[in-house]
PyMOL commands that place a pseudoatom at each C-alpha (Angstrom):
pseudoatom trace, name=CA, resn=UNK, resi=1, chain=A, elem=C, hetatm=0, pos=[105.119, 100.620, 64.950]
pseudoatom trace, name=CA, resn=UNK, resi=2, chain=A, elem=C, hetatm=0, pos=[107.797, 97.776, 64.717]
pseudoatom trace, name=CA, resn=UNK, resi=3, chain=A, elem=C, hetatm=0, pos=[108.945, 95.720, 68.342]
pseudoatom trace, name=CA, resn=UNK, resi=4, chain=A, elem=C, hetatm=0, pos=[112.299, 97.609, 68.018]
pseudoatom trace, name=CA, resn=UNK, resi=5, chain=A, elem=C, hetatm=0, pos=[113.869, 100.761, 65.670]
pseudoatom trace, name=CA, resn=UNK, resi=6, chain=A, elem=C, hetatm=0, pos=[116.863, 102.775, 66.337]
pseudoatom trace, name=CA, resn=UNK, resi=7, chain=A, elem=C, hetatm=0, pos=[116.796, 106.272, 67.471]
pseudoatom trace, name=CA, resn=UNK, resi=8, chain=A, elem=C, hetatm=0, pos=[120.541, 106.952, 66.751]
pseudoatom trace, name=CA, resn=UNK, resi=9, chain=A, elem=C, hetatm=0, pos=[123.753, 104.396, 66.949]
pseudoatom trace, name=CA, resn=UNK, resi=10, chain=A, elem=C, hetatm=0, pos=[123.674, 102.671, 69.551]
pseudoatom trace, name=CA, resn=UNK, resi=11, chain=A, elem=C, hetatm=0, pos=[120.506, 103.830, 71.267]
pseudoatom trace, name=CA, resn=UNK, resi=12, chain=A, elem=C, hetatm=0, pos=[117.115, 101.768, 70.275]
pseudoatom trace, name=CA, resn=UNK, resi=13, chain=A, elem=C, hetatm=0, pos=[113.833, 102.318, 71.203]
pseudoatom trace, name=CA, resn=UNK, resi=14, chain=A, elem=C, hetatm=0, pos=[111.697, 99.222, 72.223]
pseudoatom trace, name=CA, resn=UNK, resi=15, chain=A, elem=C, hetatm=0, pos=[107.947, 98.687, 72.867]
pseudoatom trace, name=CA, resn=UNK, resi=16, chain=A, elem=C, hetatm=0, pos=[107.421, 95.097, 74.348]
pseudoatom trace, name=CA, resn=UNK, resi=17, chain=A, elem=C, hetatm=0, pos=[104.030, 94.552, 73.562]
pseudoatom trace, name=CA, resn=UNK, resi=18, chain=A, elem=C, hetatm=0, pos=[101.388, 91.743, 73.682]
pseudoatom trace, name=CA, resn=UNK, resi=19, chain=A, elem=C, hetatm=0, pos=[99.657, 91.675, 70.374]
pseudoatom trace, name=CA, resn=UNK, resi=20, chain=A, elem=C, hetatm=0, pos=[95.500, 91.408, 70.536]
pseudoatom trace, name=CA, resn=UNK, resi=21, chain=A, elem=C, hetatm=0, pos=[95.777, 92.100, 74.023]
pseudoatom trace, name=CA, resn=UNK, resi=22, chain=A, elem=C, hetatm=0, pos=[92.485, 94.763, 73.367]
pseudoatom trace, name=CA, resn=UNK, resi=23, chain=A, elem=C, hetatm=0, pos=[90.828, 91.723, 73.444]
pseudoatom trace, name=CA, resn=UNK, resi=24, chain=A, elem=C, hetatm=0, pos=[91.358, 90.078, 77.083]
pseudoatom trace, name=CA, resn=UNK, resi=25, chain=A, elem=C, hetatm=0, pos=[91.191, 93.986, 78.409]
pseudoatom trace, name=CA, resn=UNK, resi=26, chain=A, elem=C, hetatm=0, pos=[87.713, 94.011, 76.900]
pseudoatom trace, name=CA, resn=UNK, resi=27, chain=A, elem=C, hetatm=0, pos=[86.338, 91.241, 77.978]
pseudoatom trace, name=CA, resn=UNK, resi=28, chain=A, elem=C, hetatm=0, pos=[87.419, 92.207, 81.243]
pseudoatom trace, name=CA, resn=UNK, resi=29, chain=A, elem=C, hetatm=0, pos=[85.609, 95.878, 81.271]
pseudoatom trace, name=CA, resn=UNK, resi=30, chain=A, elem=C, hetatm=0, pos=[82.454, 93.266, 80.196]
pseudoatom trace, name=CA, resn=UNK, resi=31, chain=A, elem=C, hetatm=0, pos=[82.784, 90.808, 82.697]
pseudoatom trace, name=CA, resn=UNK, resi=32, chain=A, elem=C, hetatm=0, pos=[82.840, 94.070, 85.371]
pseudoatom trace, name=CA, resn=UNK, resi=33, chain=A, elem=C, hetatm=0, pos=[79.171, 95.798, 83.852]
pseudoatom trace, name=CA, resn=UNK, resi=34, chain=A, elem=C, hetatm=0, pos=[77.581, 96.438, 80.699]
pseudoatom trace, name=CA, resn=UNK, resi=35, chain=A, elem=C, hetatm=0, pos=[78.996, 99.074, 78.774]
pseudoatom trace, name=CA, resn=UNK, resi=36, chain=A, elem=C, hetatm=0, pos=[78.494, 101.346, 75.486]
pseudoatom trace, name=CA, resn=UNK, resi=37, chain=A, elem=C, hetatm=0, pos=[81.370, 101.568, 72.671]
pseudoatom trace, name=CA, resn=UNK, resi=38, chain=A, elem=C, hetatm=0, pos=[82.394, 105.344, 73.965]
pseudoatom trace, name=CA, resn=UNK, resi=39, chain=A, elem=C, hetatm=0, pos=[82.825, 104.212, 77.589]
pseudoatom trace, name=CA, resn=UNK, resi=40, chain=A, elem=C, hetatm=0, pos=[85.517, 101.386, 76.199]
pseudoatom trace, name=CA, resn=UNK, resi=41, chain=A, elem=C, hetatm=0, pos=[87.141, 103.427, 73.886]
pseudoatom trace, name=CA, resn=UNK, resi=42, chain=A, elem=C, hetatm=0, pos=[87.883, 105.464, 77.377]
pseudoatom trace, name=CA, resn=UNK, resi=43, chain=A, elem=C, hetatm=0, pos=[88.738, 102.744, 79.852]
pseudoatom trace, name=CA, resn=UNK, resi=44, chain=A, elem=C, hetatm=0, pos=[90.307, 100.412, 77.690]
pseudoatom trace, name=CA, resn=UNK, resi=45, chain=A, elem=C, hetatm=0, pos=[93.770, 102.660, 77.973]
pseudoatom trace, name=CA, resn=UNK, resi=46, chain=A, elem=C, hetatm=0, pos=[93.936, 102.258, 81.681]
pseudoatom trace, name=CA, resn=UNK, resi=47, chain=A, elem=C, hetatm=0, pos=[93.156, 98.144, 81.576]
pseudoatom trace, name=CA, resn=UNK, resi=48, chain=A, elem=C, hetatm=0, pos=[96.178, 97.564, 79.139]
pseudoatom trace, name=CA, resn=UNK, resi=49, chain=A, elem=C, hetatm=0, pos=[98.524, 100.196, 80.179]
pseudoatom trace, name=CA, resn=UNK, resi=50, chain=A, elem=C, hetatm=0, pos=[98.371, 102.432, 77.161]
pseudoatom trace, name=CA, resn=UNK, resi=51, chain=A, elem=C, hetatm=0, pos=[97.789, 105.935, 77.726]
pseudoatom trace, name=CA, resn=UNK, resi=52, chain=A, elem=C, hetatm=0, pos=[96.676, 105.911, 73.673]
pseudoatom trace, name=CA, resn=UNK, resi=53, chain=A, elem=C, hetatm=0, pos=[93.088, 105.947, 73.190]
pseudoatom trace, name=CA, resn=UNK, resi=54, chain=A, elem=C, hetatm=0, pos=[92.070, 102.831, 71.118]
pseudoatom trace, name=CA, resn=UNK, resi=55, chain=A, elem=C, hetatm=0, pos=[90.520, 103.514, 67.299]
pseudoatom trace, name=CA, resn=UNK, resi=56, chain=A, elem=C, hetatm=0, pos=[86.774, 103.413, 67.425]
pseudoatom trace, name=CA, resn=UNK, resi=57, chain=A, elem=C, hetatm=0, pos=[86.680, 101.823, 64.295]
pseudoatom trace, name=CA, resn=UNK, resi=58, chain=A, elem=C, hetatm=0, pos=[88.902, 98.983, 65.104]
pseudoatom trace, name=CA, resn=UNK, resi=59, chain=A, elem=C, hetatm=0, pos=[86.906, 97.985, 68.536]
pseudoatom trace, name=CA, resn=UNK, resi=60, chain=A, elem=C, hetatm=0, pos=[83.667, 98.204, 66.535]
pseudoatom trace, name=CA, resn=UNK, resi=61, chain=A, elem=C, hetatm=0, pos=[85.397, 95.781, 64.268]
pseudoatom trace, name=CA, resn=UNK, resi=62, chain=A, elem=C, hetatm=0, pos=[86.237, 93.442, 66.913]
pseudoatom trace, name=CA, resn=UNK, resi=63, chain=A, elem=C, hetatm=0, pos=[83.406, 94.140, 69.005]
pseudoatom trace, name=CA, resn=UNK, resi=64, chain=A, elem=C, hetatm=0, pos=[80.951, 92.945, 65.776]
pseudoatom trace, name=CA, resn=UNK, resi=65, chain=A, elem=C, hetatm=0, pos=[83.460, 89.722, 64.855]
pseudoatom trace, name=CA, resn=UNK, resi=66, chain=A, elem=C, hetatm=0, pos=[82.831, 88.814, 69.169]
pseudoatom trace, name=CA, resn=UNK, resi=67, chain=A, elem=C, hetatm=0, pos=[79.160, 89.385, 68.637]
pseudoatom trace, name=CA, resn=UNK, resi=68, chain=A, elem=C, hetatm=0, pos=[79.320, 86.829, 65.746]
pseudoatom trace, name=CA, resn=UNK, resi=69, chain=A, elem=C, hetatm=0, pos=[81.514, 84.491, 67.628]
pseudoatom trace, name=CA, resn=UNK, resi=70, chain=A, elem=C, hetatm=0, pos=[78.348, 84.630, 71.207]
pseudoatom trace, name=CA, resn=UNK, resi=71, chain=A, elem=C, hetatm=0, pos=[81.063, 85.962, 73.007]
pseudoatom trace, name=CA, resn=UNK, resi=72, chain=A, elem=C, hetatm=0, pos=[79.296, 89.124, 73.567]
pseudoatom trace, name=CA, resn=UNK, resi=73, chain=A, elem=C, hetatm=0, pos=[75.882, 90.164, 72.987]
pseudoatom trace, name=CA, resn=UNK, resi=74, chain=A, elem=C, hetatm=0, pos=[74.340, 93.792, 72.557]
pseudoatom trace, name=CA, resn=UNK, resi=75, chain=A, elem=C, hetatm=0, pos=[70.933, 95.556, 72.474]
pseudoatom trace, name=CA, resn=UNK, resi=76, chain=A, elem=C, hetatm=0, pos=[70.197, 99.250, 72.026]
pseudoatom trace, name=CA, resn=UNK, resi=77, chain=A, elem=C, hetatm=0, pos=[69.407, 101.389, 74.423]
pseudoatom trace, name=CA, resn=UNK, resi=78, chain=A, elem=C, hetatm=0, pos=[67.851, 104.810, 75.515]
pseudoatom trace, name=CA, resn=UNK, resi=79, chain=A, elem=C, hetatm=0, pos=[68.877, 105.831, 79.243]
pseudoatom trace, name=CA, resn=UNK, resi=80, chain=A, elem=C, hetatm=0, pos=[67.121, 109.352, 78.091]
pseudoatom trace, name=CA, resn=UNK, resi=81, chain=A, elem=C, hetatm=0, pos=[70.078, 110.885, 77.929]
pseudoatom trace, name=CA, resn=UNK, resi=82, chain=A, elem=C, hetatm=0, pos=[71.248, 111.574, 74.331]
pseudoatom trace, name=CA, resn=UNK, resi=83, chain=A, elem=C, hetatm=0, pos=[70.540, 109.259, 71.317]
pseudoatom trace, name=CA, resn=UNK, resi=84, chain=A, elem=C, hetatm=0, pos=[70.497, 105.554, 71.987]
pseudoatom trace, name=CA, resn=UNK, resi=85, chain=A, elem=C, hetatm=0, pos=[73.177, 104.064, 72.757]
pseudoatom trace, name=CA, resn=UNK, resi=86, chain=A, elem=C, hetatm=0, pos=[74.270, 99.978, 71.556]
pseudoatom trace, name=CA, resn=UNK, resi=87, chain=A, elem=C, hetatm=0, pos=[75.248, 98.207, 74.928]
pseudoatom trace, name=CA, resn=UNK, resi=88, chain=A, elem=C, hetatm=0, pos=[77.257, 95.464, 75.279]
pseudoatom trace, name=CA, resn=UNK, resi=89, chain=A, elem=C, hetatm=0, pos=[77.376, 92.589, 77.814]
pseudoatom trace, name=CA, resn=UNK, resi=90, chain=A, elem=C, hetatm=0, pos=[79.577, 89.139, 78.091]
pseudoatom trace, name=CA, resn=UNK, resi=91, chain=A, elem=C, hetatm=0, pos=[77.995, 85.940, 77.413]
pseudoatom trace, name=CA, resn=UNK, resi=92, chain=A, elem=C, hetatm=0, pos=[78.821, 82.712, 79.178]
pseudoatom trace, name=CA, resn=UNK, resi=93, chain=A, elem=C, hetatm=0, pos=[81.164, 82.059, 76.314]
pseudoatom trace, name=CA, resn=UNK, resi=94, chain=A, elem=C, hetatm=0, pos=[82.466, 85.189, 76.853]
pseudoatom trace, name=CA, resn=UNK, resi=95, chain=A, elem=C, hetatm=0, pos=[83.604, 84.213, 80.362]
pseudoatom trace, name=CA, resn=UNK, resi=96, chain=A, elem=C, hetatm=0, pos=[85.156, 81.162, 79.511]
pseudoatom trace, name=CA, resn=UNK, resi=97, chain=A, elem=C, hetatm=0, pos=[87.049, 82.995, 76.592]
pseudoatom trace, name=CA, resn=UNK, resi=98, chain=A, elem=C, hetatm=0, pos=[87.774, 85.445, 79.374]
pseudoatom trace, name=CA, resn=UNK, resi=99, chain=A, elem=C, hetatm=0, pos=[88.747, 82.561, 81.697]
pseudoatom trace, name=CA, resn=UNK, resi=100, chain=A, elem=C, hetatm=0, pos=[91.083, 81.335, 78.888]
pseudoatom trace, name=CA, resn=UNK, resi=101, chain=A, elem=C, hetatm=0, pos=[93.130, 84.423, 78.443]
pseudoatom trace, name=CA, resn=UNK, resi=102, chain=A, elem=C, hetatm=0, pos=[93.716, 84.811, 81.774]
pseudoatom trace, name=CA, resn=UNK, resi=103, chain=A, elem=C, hetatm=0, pos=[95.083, 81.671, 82.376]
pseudoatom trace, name=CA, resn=UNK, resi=104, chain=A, elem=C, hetatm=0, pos=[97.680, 82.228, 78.875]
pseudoatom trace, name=CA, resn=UNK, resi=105, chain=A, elem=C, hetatm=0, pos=[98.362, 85.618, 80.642]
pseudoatom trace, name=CA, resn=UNK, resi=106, chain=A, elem=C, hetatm=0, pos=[99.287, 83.941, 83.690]
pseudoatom trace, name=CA, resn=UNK, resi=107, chain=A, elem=C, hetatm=0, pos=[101.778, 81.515, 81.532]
pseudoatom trace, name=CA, resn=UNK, resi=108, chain=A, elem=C, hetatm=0, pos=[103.007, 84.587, 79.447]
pseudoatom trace, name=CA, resn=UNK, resi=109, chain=A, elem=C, hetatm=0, pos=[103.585, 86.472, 83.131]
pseudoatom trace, name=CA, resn=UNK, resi=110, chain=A, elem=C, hetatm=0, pos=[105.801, 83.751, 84.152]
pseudoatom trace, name=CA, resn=UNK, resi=111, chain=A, elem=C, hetatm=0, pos=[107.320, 83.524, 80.702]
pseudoatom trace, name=CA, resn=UNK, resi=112, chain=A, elem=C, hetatm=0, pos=[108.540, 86.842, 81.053]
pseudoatom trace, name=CA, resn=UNK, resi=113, chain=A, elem=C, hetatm=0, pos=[109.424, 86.894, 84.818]
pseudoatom trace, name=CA, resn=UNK, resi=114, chain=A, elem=C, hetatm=0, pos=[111.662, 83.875, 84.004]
pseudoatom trace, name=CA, resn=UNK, resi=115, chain=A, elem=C, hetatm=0, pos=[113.319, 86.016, 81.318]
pseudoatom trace, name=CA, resn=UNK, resi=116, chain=A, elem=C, hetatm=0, pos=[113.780, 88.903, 83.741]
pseudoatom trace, name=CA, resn=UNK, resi=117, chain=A, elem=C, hetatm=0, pos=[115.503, 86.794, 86.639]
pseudoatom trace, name=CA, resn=UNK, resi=118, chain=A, elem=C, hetatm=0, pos=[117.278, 85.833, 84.046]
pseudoatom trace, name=CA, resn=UNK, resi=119, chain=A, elem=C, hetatm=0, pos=[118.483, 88.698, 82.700]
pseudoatom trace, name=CA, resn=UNK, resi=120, chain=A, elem=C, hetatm=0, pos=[118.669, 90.578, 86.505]
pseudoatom trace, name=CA, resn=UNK, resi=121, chain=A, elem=C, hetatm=0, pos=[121.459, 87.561, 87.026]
pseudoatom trace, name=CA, resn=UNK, resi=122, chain=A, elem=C, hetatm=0, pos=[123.517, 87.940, 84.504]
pseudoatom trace, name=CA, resn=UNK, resi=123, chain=A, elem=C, hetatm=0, pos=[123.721, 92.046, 84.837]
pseudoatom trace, name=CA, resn=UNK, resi=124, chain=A, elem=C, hetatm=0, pos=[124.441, 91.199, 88.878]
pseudoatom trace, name=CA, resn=UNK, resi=125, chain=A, elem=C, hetatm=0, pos=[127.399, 89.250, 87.161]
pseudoatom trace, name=CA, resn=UNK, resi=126, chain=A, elem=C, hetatm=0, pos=[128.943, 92.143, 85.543]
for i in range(1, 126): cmd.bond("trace and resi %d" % i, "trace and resi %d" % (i + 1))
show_as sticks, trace
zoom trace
């Protein structure tokens, strides 16, 4: 879906989003436990604020191209309940990557704060 589209004249329909922010959210759910791909698919939506689940295919995608990258690691495992299950876990790099988004979250947050003082001014000024 595009940023913006209109509904009807004069009435639009925005989604402010930040794009690849899957990525800090899972490195987050990492940096709490270990967890298997079907737990992430379920508690990414609650870390980024999107009650749509998230396509399995696309976090195995970027779950693989982190793997490459030593940001996470993963090793299969049998709890004895159900087939074995591939488990993932955040490297050191990991954290600092983690470390790293926060931080450009922080400067996004303020970013947009500015932008909605801003904006809360000049509407006071109507």
């Amino acid at each position: 879906m595009r940023c913006r589209r209109l509904v009807e004249p004069g009435v639009w329909e925005v989604q402010a989003r930040i794009e690849r922010f899957v990525e800090p959210a899972l490195l987050l759910l990492l940096a709490e436990r270990a967890r298997h791909g079907y737990e992430l698919v379920d508690e990414l939506p609650d870390v980024m604020g999107d009650p749509r689940r998230v396509d399995m295919g696309n976090l195995y995608r970027l779950l693989r191209g982190l793997e490459r990258e030593a940001v996470v690691e993963s090793e299969w495992s049998d709890d004895g309940e159900g087939p074995a299950k591939r488990v993932y876990r955040l490297t050191e790099v990991g954290r600092a990557l983690l470390d790293t988004w926060a931080a450009g979250l922080r400067d996004a947050a303020e970013v947009v704060s500015g932008f909605e003082n801003r904006y809360e001014t000049m509407r006071g000024g109507e």
